[in-house]
C-alpha positions as CSV (number, residue, x, y, z in Angstrom):
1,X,4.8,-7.7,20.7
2,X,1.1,-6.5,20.6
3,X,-1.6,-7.5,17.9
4,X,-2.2,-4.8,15.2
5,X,-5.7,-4.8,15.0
6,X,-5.6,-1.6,12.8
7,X,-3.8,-2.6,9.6
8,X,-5.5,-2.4,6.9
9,X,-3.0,-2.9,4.0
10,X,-3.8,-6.2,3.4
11,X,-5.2,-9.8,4.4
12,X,-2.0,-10.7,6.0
13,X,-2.0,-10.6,10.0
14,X,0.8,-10.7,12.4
15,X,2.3,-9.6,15.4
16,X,3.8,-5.7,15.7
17,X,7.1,-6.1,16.9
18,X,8.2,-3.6,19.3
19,X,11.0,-0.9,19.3
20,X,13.8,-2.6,20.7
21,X,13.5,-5.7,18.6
22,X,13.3,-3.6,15.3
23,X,17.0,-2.1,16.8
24,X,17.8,-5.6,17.7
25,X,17.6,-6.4,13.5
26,X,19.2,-2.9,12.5
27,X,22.0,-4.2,15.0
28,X,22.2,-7.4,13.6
29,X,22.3,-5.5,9.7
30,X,25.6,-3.7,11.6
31,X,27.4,-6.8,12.7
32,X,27.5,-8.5,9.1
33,X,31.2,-6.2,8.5
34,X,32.3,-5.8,11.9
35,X,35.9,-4.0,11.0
36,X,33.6,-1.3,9.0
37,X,31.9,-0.5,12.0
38,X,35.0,-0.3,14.4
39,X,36.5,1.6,12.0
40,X,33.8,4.0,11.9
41,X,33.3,3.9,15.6
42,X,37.2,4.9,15.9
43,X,36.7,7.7,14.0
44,X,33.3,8.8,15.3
45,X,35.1,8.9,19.2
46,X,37.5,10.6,17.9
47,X,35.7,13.5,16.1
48,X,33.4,13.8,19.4
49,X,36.4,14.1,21.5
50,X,37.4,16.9,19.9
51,X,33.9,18.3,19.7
52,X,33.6,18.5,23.3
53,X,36.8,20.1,23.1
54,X,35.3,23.0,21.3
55,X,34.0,25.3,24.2
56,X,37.3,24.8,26.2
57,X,39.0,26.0,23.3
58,X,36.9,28.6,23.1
59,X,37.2,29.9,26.3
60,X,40.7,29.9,26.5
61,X,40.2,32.1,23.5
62,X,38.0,34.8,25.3
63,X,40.4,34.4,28.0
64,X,43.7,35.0,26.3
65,X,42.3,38.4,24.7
66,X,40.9,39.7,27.2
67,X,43.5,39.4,29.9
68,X,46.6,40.5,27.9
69,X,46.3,42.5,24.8
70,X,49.8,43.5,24.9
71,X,51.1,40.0,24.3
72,X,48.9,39.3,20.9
73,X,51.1,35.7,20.8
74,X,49.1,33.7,23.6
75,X,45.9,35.0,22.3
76,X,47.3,33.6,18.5
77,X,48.1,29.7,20.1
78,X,44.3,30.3,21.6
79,X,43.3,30.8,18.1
80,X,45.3,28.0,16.5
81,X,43.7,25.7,19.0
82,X,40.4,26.8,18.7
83,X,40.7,26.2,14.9
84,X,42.5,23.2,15.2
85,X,40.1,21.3,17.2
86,X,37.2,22.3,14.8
87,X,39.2,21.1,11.7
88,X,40.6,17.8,13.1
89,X,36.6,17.5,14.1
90,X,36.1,18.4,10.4
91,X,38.5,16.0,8.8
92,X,37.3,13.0,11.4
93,X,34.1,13.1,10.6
94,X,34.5,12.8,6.7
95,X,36.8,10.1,7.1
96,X,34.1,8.3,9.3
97,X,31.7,8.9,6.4
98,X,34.1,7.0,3.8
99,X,33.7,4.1,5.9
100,X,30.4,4.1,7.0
101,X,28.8,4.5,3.7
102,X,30.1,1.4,2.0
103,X,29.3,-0.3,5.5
104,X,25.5,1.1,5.1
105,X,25.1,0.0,0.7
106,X,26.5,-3.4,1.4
107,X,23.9,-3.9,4.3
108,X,21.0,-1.9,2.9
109,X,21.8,-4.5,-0.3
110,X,22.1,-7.8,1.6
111,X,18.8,-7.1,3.7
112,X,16.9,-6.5,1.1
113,X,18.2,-9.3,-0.8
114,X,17.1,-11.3,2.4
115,X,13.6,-9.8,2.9
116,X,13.0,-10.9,-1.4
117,X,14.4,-14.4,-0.2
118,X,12.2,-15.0,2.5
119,X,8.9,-13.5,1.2
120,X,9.5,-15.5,-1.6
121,X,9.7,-18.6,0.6
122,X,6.5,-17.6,2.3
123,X,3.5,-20.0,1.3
124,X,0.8,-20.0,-1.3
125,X,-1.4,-18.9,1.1
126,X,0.6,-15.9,2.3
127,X,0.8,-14.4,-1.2
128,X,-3.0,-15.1,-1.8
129,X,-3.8,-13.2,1.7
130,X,-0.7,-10.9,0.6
131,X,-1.5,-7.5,-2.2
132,X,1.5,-7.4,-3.9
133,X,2.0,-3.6,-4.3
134,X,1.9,-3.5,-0.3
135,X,4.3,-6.3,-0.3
136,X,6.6,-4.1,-2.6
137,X,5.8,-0.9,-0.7
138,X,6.8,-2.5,2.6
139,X,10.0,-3.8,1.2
140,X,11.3,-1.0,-0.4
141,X,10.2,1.6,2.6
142,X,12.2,-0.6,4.9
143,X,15.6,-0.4,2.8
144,X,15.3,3.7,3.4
145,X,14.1,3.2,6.8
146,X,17.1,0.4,8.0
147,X,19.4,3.5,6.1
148,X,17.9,6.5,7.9
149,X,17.7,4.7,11.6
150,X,21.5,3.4,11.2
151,X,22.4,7.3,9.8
152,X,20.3,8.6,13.2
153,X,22.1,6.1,15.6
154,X,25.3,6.4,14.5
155,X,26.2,9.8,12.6
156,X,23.9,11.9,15.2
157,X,22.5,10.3,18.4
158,X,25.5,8.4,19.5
159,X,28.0,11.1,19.2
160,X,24.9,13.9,20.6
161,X,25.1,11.5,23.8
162,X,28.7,11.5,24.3
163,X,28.7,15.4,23.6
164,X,25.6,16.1,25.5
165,X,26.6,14.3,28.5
166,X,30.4,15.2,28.2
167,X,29.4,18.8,28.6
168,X,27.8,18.2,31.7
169,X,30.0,16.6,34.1
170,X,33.3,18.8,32.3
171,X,30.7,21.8,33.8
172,X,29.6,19.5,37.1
173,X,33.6,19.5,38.0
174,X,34.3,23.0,37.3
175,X,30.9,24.6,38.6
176,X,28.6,21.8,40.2
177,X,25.4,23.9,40.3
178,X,25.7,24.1,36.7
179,X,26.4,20.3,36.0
180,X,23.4,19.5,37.7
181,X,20.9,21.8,35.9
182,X,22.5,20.9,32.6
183,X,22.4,17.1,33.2
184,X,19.1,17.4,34.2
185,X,17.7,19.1,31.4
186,X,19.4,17.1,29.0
187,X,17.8,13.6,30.9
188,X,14.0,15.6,31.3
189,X,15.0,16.4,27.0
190,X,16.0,12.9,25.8
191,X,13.7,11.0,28.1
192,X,10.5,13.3,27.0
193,X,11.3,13.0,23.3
194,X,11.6,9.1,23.9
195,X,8.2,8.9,25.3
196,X,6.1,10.9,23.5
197,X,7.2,9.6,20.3
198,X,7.0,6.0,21.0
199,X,3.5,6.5,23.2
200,X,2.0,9.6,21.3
201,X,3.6,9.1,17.8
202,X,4.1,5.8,16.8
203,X,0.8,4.6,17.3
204,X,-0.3,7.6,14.3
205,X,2.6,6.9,12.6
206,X,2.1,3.0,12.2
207,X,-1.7,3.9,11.6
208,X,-0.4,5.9,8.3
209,X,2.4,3.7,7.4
210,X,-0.2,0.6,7.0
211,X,-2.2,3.2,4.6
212,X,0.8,4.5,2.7
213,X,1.2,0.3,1.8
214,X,-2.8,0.3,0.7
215,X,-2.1,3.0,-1.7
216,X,0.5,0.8,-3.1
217,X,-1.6,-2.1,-2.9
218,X,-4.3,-0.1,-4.5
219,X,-2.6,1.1,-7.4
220,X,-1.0,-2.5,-8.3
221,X,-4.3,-3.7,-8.1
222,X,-6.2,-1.2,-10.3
223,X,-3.0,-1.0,-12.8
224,X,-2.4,-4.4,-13.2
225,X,-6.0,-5.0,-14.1
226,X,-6.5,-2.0,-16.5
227,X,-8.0,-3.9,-19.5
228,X,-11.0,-5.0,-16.8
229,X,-11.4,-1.4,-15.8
230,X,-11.3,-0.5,-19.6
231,X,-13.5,-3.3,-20.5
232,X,-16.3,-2.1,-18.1
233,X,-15.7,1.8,-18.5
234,X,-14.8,1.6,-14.6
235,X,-12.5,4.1,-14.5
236,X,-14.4,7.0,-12.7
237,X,-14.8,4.0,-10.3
238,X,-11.7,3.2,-9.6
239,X,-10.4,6.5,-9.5
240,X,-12.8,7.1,-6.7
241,X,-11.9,4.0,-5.1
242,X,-8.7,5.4,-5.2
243,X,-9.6,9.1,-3.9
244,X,-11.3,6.9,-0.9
245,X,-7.7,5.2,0.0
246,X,-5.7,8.8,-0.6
247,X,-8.4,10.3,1.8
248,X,-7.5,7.8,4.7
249,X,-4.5,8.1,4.4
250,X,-4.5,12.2,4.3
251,X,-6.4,12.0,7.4
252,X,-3.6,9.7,9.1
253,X,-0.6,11.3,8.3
254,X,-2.0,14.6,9.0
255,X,-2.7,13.4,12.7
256,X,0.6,12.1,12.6
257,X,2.9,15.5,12.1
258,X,0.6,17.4,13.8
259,X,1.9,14.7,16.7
260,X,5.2,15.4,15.5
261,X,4.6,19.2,15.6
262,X,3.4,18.9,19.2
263,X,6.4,16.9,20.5
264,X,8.9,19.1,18.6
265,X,6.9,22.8,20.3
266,X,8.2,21.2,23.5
267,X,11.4,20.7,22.9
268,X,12.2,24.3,21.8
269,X,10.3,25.3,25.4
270,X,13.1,22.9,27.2
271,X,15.4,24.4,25.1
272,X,14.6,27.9,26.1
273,X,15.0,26.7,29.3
274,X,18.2,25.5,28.9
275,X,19.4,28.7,27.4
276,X,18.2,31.0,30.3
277,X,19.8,28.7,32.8
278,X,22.9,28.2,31.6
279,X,24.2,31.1,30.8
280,X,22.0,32.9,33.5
281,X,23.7,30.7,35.9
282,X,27.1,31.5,34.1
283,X,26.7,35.6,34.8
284,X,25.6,34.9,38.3
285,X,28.9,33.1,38.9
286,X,30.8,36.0,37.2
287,X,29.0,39.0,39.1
288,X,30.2,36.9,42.1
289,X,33.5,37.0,41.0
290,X,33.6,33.2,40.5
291,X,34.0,32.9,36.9
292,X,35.7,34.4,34.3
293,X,34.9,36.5,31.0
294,X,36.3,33.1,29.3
295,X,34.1,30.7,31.3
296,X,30.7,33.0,30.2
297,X,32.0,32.0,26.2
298,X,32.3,28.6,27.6
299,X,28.6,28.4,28.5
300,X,27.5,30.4,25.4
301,X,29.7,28.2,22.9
302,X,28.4,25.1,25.0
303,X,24.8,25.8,25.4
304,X,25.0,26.7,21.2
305,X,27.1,22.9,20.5
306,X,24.3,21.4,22.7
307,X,21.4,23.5,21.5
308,X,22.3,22.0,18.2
309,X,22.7,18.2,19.3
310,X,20.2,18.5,21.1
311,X,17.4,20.2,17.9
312,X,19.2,17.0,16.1
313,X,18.4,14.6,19.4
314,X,14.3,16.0,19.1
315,X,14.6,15.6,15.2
316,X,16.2,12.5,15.1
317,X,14.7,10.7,17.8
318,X,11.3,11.5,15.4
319,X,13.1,10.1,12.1
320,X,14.2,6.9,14.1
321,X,11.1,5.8,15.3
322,X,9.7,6.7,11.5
323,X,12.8,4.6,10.4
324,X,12.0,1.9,12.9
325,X,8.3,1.6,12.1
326,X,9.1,1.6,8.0
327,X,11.5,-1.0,8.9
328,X,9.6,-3.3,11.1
329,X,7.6,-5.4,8.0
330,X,10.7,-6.2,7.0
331,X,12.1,-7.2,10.7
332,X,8.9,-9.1,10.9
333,X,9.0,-11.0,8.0
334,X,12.3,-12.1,9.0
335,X,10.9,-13.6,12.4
336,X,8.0,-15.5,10.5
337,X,8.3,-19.3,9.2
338,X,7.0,-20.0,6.2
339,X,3.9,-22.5,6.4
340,X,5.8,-24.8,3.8
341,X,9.1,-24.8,4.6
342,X,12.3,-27.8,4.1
343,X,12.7,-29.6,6.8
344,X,16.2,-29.8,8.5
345,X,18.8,-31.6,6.2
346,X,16.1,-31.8,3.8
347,X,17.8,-34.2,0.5
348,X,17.8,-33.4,-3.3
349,X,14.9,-35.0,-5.0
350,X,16.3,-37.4,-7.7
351,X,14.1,-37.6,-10.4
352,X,12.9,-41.0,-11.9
353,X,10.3,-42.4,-13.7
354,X,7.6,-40.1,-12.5
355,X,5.4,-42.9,-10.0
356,X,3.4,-40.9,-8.0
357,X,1.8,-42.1,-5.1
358,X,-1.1,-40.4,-2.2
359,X,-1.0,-42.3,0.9
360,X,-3.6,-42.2,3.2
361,X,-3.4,-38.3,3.1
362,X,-5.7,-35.8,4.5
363,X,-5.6,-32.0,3.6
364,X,-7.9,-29.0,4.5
365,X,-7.3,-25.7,3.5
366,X,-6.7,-22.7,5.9
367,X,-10.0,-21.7,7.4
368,X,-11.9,-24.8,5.5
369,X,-14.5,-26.3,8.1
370,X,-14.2,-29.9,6.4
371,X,-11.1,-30.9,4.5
372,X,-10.5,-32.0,1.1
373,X,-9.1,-35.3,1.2
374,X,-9.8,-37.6,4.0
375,X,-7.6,-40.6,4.0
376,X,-7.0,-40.2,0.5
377,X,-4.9,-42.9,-1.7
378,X,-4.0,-43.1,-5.0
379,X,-0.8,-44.7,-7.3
380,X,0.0,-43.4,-10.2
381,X,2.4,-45.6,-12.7
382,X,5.3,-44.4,-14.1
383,X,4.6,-43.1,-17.9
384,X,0.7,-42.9,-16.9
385,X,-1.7,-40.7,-18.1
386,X,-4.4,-39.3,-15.8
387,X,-7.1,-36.9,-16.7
388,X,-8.9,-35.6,-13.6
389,X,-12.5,-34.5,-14.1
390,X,-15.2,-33.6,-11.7
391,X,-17.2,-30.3,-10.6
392,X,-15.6,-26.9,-9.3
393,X,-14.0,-27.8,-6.0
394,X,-14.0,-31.2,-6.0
395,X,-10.2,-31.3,-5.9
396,X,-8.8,-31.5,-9.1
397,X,-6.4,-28.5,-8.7
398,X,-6.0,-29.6,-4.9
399,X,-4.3,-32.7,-6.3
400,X,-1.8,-30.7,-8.7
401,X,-0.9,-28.4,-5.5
402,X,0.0,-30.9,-3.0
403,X,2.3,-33.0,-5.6
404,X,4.3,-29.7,-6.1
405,X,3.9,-29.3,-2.2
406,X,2.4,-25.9,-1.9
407,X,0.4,-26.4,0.8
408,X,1.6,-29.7,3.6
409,X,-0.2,-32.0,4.7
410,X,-2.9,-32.3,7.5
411,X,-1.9,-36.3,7.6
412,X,-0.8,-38.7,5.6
413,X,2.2,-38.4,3.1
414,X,3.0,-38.4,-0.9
415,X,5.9,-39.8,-2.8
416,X,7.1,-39.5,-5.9
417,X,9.8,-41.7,-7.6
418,X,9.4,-43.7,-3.7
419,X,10.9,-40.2,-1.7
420,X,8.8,-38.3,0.7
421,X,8.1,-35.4,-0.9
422,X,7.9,-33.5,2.7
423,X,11.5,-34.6,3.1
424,X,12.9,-33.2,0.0
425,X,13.7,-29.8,-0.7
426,X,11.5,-28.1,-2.4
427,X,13.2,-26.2,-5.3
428,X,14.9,-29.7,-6.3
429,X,11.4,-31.3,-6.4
430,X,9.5,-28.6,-8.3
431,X,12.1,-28.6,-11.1
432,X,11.4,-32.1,-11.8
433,X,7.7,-31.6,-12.2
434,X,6.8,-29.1,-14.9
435,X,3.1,-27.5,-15.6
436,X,1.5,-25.9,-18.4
437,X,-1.1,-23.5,-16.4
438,X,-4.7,-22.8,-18.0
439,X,-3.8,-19.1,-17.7
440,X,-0.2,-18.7,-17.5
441,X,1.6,-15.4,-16.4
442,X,4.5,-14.5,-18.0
443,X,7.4,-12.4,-16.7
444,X,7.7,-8.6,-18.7
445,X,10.8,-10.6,-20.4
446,X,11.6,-11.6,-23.6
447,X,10.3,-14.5,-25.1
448,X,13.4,-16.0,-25.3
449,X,14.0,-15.9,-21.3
450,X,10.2,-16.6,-21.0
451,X,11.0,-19.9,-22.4
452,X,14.5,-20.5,-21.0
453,X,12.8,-20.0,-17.4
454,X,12.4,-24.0,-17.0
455,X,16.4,-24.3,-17.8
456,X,18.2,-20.6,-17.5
457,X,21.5,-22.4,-19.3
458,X,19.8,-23.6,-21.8
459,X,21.1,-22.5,-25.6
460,X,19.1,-20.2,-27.7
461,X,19.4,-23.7,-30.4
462,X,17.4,-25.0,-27.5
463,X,15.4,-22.7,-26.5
464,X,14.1,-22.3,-30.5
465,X,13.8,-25.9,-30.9
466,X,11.6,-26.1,-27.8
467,X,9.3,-23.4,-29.1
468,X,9.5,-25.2,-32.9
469,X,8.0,-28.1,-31.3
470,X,4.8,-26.1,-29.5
471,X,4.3,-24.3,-32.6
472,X,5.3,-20.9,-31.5
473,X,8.3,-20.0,-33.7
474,X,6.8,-19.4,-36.9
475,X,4.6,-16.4,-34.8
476,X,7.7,-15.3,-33.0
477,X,9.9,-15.1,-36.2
478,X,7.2,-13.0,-37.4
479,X,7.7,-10.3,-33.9
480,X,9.8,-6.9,-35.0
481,X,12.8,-8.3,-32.2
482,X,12.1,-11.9,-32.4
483,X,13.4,-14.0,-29.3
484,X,14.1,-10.5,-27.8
485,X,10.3,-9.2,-27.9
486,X,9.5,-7.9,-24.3
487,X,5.7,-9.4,-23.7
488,X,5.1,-7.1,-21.5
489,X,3.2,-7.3,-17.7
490,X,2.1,-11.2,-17.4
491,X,2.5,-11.4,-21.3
492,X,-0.3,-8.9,-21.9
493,X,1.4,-7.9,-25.5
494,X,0.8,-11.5,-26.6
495,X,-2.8,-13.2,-27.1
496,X,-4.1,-15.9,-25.1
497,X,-3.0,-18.6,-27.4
498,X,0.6,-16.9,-27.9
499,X,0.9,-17.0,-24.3
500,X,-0.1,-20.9,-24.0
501,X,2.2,-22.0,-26.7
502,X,5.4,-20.0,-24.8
503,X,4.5,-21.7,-21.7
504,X,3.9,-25.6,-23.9
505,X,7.2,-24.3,-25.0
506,X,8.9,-23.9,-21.9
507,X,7.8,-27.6,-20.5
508,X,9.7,-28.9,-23.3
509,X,12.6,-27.5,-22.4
510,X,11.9,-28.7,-18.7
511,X,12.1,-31.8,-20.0
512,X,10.8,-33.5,-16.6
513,X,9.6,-36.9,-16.2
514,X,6.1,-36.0,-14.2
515,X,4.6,-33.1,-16.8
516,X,0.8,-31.3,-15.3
517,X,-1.0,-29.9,-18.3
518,X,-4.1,-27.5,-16.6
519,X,-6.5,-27.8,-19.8
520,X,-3.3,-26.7,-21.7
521,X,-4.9,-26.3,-25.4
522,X,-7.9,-24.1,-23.6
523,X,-7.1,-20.6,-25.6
524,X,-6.0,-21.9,-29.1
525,X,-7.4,-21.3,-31.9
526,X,-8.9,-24.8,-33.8
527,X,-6.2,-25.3,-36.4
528,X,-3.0,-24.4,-33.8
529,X,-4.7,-26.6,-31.3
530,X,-4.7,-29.4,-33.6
531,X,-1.2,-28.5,-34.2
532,X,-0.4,-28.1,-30.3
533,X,-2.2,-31.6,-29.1
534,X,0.0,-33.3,-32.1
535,X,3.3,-31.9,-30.2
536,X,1.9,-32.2,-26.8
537,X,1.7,-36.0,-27.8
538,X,5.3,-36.1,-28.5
539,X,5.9,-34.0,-25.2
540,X,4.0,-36.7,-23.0
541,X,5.6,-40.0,-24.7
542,X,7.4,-41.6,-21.9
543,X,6.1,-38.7,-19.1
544,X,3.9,-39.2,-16.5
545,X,1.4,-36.8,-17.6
546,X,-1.7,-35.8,-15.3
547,X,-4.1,-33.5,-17.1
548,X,-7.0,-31.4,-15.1
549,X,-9.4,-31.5,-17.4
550,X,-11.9,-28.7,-18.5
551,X,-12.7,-30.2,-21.8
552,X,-13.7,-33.9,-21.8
553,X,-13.1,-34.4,-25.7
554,X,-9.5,-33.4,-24.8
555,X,-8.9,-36.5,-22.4
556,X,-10.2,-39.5,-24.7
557,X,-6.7,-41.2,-25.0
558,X,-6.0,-41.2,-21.1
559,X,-4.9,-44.3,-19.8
560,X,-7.1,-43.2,-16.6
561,X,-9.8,-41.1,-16.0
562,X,-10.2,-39.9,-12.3
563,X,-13.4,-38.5,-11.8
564,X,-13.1,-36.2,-8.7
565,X,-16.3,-35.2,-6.3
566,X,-16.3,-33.8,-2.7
567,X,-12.4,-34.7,-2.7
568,X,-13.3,-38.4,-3.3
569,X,-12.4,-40.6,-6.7
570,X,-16.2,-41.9,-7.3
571,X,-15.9,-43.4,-10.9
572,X,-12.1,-44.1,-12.6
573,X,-11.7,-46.3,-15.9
574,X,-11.2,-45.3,-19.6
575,X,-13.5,-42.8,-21.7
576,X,-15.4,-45.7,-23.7
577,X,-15.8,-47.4,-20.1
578,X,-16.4,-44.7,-17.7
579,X,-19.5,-43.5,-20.7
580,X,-20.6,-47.1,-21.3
581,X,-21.2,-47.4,-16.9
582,X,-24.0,-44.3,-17.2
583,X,-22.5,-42.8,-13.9
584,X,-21.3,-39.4,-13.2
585,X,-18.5,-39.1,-16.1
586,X,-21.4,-40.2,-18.1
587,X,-23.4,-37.5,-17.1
588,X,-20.7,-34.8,-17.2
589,X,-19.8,-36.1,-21.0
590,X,-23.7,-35.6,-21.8
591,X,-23.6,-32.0,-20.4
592,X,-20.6,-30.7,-22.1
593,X,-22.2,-32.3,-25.4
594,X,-19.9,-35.6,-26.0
């Protein structure tokens, strides 16, 4: 594998995998319904056995009309052959297709279903380095490209081969001089295409393919933030930002078919001269007496059955390495780890009574000269609540991250409810912890599935009763559809504060012992968050609740307040306490005004 130092797609770097291990995971695809591809295979031999069976047929045709026309009844079994062989070719290949096209939707559907699986697994620092709309691009490009580089291998190349190479050793042991030429020119053919378009080609064409994912990256970016670009009047801006990215990428993909052009005026020059010989070599056997008026059709039907493989060899050798190159993101996300991943026999978290506890850990960010914590330690008790305050960046949100394991740690290790969280796996452990995000982004769902997303089985009796309690039916009954409102791209139909209470409402029906609330409350209105803190009382009684704190009058009834700087706790104590002491919470509650 060699470094790709020229994609430009996105943040996300790694390692270009070559041609023959992108086959080697389109062969693996294949081997996931084994008696579909023998099946097809049986059928594909047999269809190119009669194939190479054409020209013989053919020339026994010449032969029987031209030697006897007084007995028409040889020249008629010539005929029956001749059609024969190219309808039993006809009728082999369609049954091949019956089986090869459920073979190809079950595997085009399972690897993509993979690729989702594992790019989902990757870590929060993947997607943050990751665009999205590339991500997409890549993913769906590679389902067409695994398609057309298993239709190219299988339907065309394979059966060209046996054809191609059939031809010449049937016409090595009846004429050797022509077996040679032919053999040659089909090896100095196949062998040329090969290495022009994986040396002259694919470099281009990977060069493009990494700009056809920017323009997908590009549009998700400028789309999904169209009320900024509205806001600001930016959309001459963008649109030339955009222009920029469909210029690069005009200027890539036209160096890449002119490279395809090139490769493809050479093959029609070896195909010229593959023509001339052939059947040049053909009359200069006949003029010498040693070959027949039957044999000459055999060259010319030959040289046309492998003038056509070999057009489809040259074209399809082209759309491989295409289908290759769209499919190696996908091939290479399958050979990455992700940087938080279960570890071997990794147990269920069992939820408890929400004790949370850092021990001695130590955590630095990717890239981050100095870490965050350093021999950091910390107990939280069950049913406590913890406000953490402090500056941007002192670790506040750092905190909330590693206790849902995003990120692993450096040293050190955290448990919760006395498990190991790094031993756990991590869906079991996330489900027990549920957070109310400052900002959260909803999925273009209803409002009824927004909120049953913390517990899918949940009952729509549930599901109402847990939006009752955050104070979000009464504005839901008032929708046109209710429950069944779609809220659009990340909830964009719904305000700020309809968003927050949706989200309050779908950690009630989490109904987990450890509950995060990121300055939950932060887009309400005064008289709904008055409404909201009254239920998010009810919601912490008997929770651990930690709460990163924005807002210092929203944390005066915390048992604890943890006041975060530089990844250290310097000051912890109640509100009345920490103020009384004059220290840094002191200060901070003077600045944001008591």
């Amino acid at each position: 594998m060699s470094d790709d130092p020229d994609n430009p797609d996105d943040g996300v770097r790694r390692r270009v995998l070559s041609n023959g291990q992108v086959l080697a995971f389109v062969m693996r695809q294949w081997m996931r319904r084994p008696r579909l591809l023998a099946a097809t295979l049986v059928f594909l031999f047999v269809a190119v056995g009669l194939d190479l069976m054409l020209p013989t047929a053919a020339g026994r045709l010449v032969d029987a009309v031209a030697k006897d026309p007084a007995r028409p009844q040889r020249a008629w079994q010539a005929w029956t052959l001749f059609v024969g062989v190219f309808l039993g070719y006809a009728i082999s290949r369609n049954i091949q297709l019956r089986f090869w096209n459920p073979f190809a939707a079950h595997n085009m559907e399972e690897m993509i279903n993979d690729a989702f699986a594992r790019v989902q697994s990757f870590s929060a620092d993947w997607h943050a380095d990751a665009f999205a709309g590339a991500t997409v691009r890549k993913v769906s490009r590679a389902m067409w490209g695994y398609d057309q580089a298993s239709d190219a291998l299988t339907l065309v190349l394979g059966p060209a081969f046996f054809v191609l190479f059939g031809l010449s050793i049937m016409m090595f042991l009846r004429w050797p001089i022509v077996g040679v030429f032919t053999f040659l020119i089909v090896v100095a053919y196949v062998t040329s295409n090969v290495l022009l378009t994986s040396r002259y080609v694919r470099p281009a064409n990977l060069r493009s393919n990494a700009l056809d994912s920017q323009i997908g990256a590009a549009l998700a970016d400028a789309i999904s933030s169209n009320p900024t670009v509205k806001t600001f009047g930016a959309e001459t801006r963008e649109e030339a930002r955009f222009a920029g990215v469909m210029l690069s990428w005009r200027r890539a993909a036209l160096i890449t078919w002119n490279r395809f052009i090139n490769v493809w005026l050479i093959q029609n020059l070896m195909l010229v001269l593959l023509q001339g010989g052939l059947t040049g070599l053909l009359v200069w056997l006949w003029s010498r007496g040693k070959a027949s008026a039957g044999d000459v059709a055999f060259a010319i039907t030959a040289f046309m059955l492998m003038s056509g493989y070999l057009k489809n060899v040259g074209e399809q050798i082209r759309m491989l390495q295409k289908s290759l190159d769209d499919t190696e993101d996908v091939a290479g996300y399958m050979t990455q780890q992700s940087a938080v991943a279960d570890a071997p026999g990794a147990a269920q978290f069992r939820p408890g009574d929400g004790a949370v506890a850092f021990d001695a850990v130590t955590f630095a960010y990717k890239g981050q000269p100095e870490p965050t914590y350093q021999d950091f330690s910390l107990k939280i008790a069950p049913g406590e609540r913890v406000a953490l305050v402090g500056p941007t960046g002192a670790g506040k949100s750092t905190f909330v991250k590693l206790i849902q394991r995003l990120y692993d740690l450096q040293a050190g290790r955290i448990l919760i409810d006395g498990q190991d969280i790094s031993t756990v796996t991590q869906v079991s452990l996330r489900r027990a912890i549920a957070v109310v995000p400052q900002d959260p982004a909803l999925f273009h769902r209803t409002i009824g599935e927004n909120i049953a997303y913390a517990r899918p089985d949940a009952t729509q009796d549930e599901i109402v009763a847990a939006a009752k309690r955050a104070r979000a039916h009464d504005f839901i009954a008032r929708l046109p559809k209710g429950y069944d409102t779609l809220v659009g791209e990340r909830g964009v139909k719904l305000s700020g504060g309809e968003r927050q209470r949706v989200a309050i409402a779908r950690a009630f029906l989490a109904d987990a012992s450890i509950l995060v609330l990121d300055e939950a409350t932060s887009s309400l209105d005064v008289e709904t968050e008055v409404q909201v803190q009254a239920a998010t009382e009810a919601l912490m009684a008997g929770r651990t609740t930690i709460v990163i704190a924005h807002r210092l009058s929203t944390i005066r009834g915390a048992d604890r307040i943890l006041v975060f700087q530089d990844g250290r706790i310097v000051e912890e104590g109640r509100h009345g306490d920490l103020v009384a002491k004059g220290g840094a919470y002191a200060r901070l509650h003077a600045t944001a005004g008591g």
